[in-house]
LUMMI-201625 format. One line per 4 residues: number of its first residue (from 0); their letters; for each residue x, y, z of N, C-alpha, C, CB. Coordinates in steps of 0.05 Angstrom, whole numbers, plus 5000, padded with zeros to 4 digits. Glycine has a CB too. Example, Ala and Ser with C-alpha at 12.3 -4.5 7.8 and 13.67 -1.06 7.14 Angstrom:
0) as) 5264 4886 5156 5246 4910 5156 5264 4934 5156 5226 4911 5181; 5257 4955 5142 5273 4979 5143 5258 5001 5157 5282 4988 5114
This chain:
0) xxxx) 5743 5024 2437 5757 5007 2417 5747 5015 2389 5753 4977 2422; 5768 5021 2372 5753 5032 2342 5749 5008 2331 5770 5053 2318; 5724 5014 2312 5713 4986 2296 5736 4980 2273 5678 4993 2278; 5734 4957 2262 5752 4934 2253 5765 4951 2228 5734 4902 2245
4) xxxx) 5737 4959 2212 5749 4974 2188 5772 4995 2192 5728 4989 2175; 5760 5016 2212 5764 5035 2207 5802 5031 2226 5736 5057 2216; 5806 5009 2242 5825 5004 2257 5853 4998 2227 5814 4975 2279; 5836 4980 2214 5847 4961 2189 5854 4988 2179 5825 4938 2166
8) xxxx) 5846 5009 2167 5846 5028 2148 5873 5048 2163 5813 5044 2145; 5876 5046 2187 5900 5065 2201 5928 5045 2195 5894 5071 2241; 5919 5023 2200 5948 5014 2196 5964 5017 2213 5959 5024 2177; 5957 5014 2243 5966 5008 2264 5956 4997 2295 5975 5026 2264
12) xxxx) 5973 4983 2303 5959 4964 2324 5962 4987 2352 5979 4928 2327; 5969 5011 2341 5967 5035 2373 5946 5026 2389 5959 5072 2367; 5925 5027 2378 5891 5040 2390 5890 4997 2409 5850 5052 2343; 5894 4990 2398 5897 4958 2417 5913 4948 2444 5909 4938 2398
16) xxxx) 5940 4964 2445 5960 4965 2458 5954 4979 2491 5979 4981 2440; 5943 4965 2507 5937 4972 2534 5961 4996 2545 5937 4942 2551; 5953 5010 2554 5978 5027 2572 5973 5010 2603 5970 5070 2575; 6007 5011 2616 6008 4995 2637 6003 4965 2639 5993 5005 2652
20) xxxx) 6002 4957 2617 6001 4926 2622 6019 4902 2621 5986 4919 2610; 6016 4886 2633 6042 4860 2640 6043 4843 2615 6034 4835 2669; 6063 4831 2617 6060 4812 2591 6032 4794 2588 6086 4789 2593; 6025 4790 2605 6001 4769 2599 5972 4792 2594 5995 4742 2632
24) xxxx) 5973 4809 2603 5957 4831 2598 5956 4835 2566 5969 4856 2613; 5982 4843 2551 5990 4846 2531 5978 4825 2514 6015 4848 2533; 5992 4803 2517 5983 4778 2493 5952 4771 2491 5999 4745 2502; 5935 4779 2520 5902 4784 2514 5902 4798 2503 5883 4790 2530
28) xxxx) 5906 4822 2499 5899 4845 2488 5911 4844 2451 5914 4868 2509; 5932 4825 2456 5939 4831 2423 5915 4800 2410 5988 4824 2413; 5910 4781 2426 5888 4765 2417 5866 4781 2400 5875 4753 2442; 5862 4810 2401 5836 4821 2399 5851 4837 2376 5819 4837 2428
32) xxxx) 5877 4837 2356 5882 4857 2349 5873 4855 2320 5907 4864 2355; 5856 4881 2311 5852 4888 2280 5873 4913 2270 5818 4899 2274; 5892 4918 2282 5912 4933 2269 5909 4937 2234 5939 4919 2277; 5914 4917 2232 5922 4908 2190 5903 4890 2181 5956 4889 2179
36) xxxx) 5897 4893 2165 5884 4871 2153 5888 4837 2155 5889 4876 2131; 5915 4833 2158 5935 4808 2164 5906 4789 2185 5973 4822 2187; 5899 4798 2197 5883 4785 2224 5865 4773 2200 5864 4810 2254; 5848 4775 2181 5823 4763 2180 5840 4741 2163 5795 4781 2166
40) xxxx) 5858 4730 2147 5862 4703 2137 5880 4682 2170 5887 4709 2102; 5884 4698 2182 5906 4679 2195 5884 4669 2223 5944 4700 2205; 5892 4642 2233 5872 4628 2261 5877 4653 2277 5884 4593 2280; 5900 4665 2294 5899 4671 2305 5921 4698 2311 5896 4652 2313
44) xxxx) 5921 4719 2330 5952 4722 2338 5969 4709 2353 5957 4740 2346; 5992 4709 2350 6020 4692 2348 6038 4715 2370 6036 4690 2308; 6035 4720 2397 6045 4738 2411 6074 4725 2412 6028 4744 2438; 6086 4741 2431 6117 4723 2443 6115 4705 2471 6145 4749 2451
48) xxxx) 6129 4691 2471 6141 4675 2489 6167 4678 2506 6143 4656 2476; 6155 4685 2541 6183 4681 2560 6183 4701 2576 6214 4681 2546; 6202 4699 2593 6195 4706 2614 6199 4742 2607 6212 4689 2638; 6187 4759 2627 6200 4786 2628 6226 4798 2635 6188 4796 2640
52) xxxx) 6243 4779 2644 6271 4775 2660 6288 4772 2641 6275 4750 2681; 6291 4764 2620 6292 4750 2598 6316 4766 2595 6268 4749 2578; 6352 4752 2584 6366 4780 2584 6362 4778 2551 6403 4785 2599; 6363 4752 2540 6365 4770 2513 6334 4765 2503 6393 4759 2487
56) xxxx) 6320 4770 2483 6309 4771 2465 6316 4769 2428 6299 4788 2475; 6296 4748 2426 6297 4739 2392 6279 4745 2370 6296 4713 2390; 6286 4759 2354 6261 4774 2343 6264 4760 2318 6261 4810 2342; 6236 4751 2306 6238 4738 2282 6221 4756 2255 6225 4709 2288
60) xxxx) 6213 4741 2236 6195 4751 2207 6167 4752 2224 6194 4722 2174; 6155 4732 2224 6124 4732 2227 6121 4708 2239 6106 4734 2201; 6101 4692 2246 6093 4658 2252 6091 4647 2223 6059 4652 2271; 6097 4628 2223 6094 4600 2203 6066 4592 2212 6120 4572 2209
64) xxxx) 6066 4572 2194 6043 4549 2192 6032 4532 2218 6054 4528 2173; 6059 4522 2225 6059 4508 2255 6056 4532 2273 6089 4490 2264; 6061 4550 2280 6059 4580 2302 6023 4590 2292 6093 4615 2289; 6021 4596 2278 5994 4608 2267 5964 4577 2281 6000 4611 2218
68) xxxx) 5977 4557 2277 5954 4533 2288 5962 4536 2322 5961 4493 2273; 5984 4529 2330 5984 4521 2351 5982 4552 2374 6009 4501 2352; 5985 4575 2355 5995 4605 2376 6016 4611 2395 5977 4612 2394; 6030 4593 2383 6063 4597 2393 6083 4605 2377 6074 4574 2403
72) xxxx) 6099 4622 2385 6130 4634 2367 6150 4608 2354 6156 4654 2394; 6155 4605 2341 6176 4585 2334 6171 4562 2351 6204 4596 2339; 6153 4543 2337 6147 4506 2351 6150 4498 2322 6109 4493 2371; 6153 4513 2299 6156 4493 2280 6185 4485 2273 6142 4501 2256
76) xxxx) 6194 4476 2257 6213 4465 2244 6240 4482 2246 6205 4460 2219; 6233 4507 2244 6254 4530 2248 6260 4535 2263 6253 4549 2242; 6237 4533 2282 6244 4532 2321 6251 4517 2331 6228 4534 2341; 6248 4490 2327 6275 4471 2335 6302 4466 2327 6271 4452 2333
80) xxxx) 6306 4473 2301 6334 4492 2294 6342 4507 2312 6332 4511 2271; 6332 4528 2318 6334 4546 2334 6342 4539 2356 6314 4558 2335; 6325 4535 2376 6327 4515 2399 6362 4506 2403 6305 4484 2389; 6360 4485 2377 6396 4467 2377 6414 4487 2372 6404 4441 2350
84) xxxx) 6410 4508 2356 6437 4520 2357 6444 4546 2377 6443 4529 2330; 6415 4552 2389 6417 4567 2413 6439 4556 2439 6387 4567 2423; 6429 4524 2439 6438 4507 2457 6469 4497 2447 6416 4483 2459; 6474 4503 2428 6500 4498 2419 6520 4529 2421 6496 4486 2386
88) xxxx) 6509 4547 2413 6522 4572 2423 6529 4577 2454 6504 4593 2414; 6516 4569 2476 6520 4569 2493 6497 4585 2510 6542 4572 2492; 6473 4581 2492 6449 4604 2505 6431 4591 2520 6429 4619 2483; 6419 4596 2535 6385 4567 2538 6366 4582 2531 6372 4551 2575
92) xxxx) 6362 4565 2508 6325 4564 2492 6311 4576 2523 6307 4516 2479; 6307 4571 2534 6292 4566 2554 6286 4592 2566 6303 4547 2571; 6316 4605 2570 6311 4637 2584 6318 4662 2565 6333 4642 2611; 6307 4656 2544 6308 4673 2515 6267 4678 2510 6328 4646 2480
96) xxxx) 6263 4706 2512 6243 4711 2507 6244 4714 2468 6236 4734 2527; 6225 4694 2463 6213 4699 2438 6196 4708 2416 6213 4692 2436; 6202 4725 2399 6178 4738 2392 6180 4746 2356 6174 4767 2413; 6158 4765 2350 6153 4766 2312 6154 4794 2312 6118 4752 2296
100) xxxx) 6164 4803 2288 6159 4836 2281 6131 4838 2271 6179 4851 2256; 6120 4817 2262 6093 4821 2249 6081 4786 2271 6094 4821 2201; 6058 4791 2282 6036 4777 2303 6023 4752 2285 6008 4803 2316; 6020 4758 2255 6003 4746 2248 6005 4731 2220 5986 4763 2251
104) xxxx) 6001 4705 2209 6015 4692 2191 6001 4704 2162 6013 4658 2197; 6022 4715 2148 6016 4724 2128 6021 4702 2099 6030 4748 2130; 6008 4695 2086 6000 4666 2067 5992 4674 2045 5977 4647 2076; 6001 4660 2023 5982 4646 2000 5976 4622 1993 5988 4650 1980
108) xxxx) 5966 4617 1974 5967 4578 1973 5958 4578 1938 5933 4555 2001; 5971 4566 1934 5978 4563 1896 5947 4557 1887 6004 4530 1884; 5936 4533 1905 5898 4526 1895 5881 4531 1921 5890 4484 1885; 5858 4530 1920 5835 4530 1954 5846 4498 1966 5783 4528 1946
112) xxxx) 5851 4500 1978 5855 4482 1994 5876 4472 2005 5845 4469 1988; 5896 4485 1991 5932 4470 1984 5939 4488 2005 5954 4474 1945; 5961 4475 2011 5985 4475 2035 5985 4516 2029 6027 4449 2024; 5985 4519 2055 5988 4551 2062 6024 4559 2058 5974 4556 2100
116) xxxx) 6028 4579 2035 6058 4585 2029 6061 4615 2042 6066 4585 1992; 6082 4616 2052 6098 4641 2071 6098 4662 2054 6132 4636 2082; 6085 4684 2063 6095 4704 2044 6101 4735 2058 6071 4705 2020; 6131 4744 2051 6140 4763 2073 6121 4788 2071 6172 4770 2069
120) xxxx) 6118 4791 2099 6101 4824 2107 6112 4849 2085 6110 4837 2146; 6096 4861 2079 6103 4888 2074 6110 4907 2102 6079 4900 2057; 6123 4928 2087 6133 4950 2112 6117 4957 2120 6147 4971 2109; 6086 4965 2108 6069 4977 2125 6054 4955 2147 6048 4992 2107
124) xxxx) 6055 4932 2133 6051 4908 2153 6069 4906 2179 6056 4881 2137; 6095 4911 2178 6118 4917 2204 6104 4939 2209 6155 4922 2198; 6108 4954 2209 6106 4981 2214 6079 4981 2230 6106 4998 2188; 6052 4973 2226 6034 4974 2241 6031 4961 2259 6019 4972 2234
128) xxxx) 6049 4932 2258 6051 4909 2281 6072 4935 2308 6078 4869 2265; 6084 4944 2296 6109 4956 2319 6106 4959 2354 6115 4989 2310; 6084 4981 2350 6070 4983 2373 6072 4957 2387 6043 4993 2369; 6066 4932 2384 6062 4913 2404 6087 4896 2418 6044 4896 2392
132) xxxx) 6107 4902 2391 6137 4897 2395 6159 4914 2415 6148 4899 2369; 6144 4945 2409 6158 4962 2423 6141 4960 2463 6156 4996 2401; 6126 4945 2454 6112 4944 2486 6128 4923 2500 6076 4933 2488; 6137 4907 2482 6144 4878 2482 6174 4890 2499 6145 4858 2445
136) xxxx) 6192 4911 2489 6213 4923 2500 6218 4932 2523 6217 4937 2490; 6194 4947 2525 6193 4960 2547 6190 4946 2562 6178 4977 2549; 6172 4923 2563 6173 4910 2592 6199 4886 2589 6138 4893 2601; 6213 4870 2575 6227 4855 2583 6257 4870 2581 6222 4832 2570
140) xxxx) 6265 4894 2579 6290 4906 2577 6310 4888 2573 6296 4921 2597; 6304 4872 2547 6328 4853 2538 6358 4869 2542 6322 4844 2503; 6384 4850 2546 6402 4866 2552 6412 4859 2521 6420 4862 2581; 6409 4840 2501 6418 4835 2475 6385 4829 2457 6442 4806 2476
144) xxxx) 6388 4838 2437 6363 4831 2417 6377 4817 2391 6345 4861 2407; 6369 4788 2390 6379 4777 2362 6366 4774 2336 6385 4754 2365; 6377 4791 2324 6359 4798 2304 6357 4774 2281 6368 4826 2291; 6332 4758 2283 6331 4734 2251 6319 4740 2233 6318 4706 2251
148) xxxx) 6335 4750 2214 6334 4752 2185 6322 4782 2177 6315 4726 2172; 6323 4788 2151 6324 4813 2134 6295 4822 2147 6325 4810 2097; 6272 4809 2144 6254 4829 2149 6249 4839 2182 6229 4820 2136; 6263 4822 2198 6250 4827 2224 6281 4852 2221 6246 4793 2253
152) xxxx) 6299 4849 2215 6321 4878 2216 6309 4894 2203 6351 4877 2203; 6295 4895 2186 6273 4915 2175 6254 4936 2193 6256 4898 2163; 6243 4915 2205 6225 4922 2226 6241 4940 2244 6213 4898 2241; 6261 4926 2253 6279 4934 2275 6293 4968 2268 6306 4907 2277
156) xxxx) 6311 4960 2246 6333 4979 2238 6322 4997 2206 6366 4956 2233; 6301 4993 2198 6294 5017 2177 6299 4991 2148 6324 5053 2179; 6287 5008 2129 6290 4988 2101 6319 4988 2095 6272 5000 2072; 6337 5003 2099 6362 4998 2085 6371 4972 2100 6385 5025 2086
160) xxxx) 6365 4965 2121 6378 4940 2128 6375 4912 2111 6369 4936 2153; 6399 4906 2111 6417 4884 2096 6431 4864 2118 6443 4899 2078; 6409 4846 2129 6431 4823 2146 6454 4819 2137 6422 4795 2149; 6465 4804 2103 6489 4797 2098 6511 4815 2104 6488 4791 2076
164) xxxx) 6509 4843 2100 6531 4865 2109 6539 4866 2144 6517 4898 2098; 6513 4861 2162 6519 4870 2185 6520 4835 2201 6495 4895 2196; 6522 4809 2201 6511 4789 2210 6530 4782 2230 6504 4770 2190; 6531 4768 2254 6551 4769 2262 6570 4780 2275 6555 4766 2254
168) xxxx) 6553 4815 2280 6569 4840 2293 6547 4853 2320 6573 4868 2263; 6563 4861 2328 6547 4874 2347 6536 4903 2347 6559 4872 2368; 6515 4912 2350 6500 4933 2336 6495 4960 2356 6472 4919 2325; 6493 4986 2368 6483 4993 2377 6465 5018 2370 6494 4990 2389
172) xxxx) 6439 5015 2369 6426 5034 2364 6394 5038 2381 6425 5031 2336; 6384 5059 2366 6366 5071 2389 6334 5061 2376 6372 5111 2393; 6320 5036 2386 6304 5029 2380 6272 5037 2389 6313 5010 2384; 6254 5041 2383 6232 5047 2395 6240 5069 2427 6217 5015 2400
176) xxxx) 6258 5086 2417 6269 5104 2439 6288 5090 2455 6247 5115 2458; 6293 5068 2461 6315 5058 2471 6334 5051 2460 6313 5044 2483; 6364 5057 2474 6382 5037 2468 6388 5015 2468 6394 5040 2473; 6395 4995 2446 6393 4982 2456 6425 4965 2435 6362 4975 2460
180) xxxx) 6428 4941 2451 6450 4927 2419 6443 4896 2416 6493 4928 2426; 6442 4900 2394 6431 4881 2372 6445 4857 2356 6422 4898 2352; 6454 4840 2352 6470 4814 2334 6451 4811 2312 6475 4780 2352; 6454 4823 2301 6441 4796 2265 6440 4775 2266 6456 4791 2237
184) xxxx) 6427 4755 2253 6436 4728 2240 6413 4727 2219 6439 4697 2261; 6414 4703 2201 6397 4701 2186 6376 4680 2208 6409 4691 2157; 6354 4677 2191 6334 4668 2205 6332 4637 2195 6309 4687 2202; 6320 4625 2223 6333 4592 2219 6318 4576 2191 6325 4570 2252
188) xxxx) 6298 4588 2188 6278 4580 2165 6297 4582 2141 6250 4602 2160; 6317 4598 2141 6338 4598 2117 6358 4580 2118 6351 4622 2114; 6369 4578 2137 6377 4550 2134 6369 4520 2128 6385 4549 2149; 6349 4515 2137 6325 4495 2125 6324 4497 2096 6294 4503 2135
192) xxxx) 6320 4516 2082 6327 4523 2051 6357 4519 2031 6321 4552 2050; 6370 4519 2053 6405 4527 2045 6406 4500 2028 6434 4529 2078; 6422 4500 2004 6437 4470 1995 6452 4460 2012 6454 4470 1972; 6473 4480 2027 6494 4462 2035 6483 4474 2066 6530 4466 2021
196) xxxx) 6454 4450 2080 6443 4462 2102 6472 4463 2127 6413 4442 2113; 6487 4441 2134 6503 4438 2159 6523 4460 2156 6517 4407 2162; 6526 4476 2132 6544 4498 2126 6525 4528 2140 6549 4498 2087; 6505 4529 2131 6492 4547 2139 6487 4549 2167 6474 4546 2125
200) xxxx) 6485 4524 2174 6475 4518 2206 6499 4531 2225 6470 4480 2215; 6526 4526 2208 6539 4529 2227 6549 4554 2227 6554 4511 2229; 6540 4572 2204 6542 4600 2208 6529 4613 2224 6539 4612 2189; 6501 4595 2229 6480 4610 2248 6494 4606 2277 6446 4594 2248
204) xxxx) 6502 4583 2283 6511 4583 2309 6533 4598 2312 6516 4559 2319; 6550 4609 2291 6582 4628 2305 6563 4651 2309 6618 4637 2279; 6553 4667 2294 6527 4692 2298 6521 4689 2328 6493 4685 2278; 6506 4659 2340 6494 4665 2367 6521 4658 2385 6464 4644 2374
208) xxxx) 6545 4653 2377 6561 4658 2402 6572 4688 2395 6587 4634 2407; 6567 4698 2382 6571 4724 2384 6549 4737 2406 6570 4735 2354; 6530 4729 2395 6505 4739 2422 6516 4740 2436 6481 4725 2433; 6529 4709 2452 6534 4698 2475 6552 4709 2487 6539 4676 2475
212) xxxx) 6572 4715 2472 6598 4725 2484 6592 4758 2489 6626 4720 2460; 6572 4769 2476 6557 4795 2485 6540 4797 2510 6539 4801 2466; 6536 4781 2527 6524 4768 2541 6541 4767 2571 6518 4745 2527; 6557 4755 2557 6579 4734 2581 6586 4767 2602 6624 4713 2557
């Protein structure tokens, strides 16, 4: 195992990434990860959630506040959004593996002590998380990947990606060596922000019957 610095200084979570291992193998192994720097402010890593069977998969930004305490994907506020309009599209929360382009909650906070504020990964921050995402592929061979919001399509599809141009469509391209096809939407944390939220909400849910009907 290379030491912390010199792991931090590559800027990738390769050298952490077990060869041959199961999902639960995996999420030990990303427990231990110094890929990026990102690991020394945040409690913990924030692996994915669900089964390996899983047909689609949901790929988000990073963990929040509530995900980073508790070490779960989407339990905060966005994830129960999520959750309802999954369940309203016609998906189940339940058999949707969930997961982050980046493992680990990336923050500032305006004074020492004040409420921890979201602040989006850089590319080399995606970019070094990948490896654990693209492991994440290989073993659950999602048959759809839903992509939430600009940076996790970042991660996914290269910097030119633009959710608002593609949202809502069905995608096919060749990801971490596989094919695979993909739906946009924005990510539910943006709707939580929206003025006119029940407008936004309900854009998110036509997006996941697009999943669905990709699916069906």
């Amino acid at each position: 195992m290379p030491t912390t610095k010199a792991a931090e200084d590559r800027y990738t979570a390769e050298p952490f990434v077990p060869e041959g291992a199961d999902l639960t193998a995996l999420r030990e192994a990303a427990a231990g990860c110094r890929g990026c720097p990102l690991h020394r402010d945040a409690t913990r890593t924030v692996f994915g959630r669900g089964s390996a069977g899983a047909r689609v998969m949901l790929v988000g930004e990073q963990p929040g506040d509530q995900e980073d305490r508790q070490g779960e994907p989407f339990v905060g506020p966005a994830g129960k959004l999520l959750d309802r309009a999954l369940a309203e599209a016609g998906i189940d929360p339940a058999e949707a593996y969930v997961t982050n382009a980046v493992k680990h909650f990336k923050f500032t906070r305006a004074e020492p002590g004040k409420r921890r504020i979201h602040k989006a990964p850089s590319l080399r921050e995606m970019t070094a998380c990948g490896p654990w995402l693209a492991a994440e592929l290989a073993l659950v061979e999602p048959e759809l990947i839903v992509v939430l919001g600009a940076t996790a399509g970042k991660a996914l599809l290269g910097s030119s990606f633009r959710v608002g141009q593609v949202r809502g469509t069905v995608l096919e391209e060749e990801i971490h060596g596989r094919p695979e096809r993909l739906v946009p939407t924005v990510h539910p944390s943006s709707v939580l922000r929206a003025d006119d939220r029940e407008r936004a909400y309900q854009g998110l849910v036509a997006d996941l019957k697009v999943a669905a009907r990709a699916l069906a």
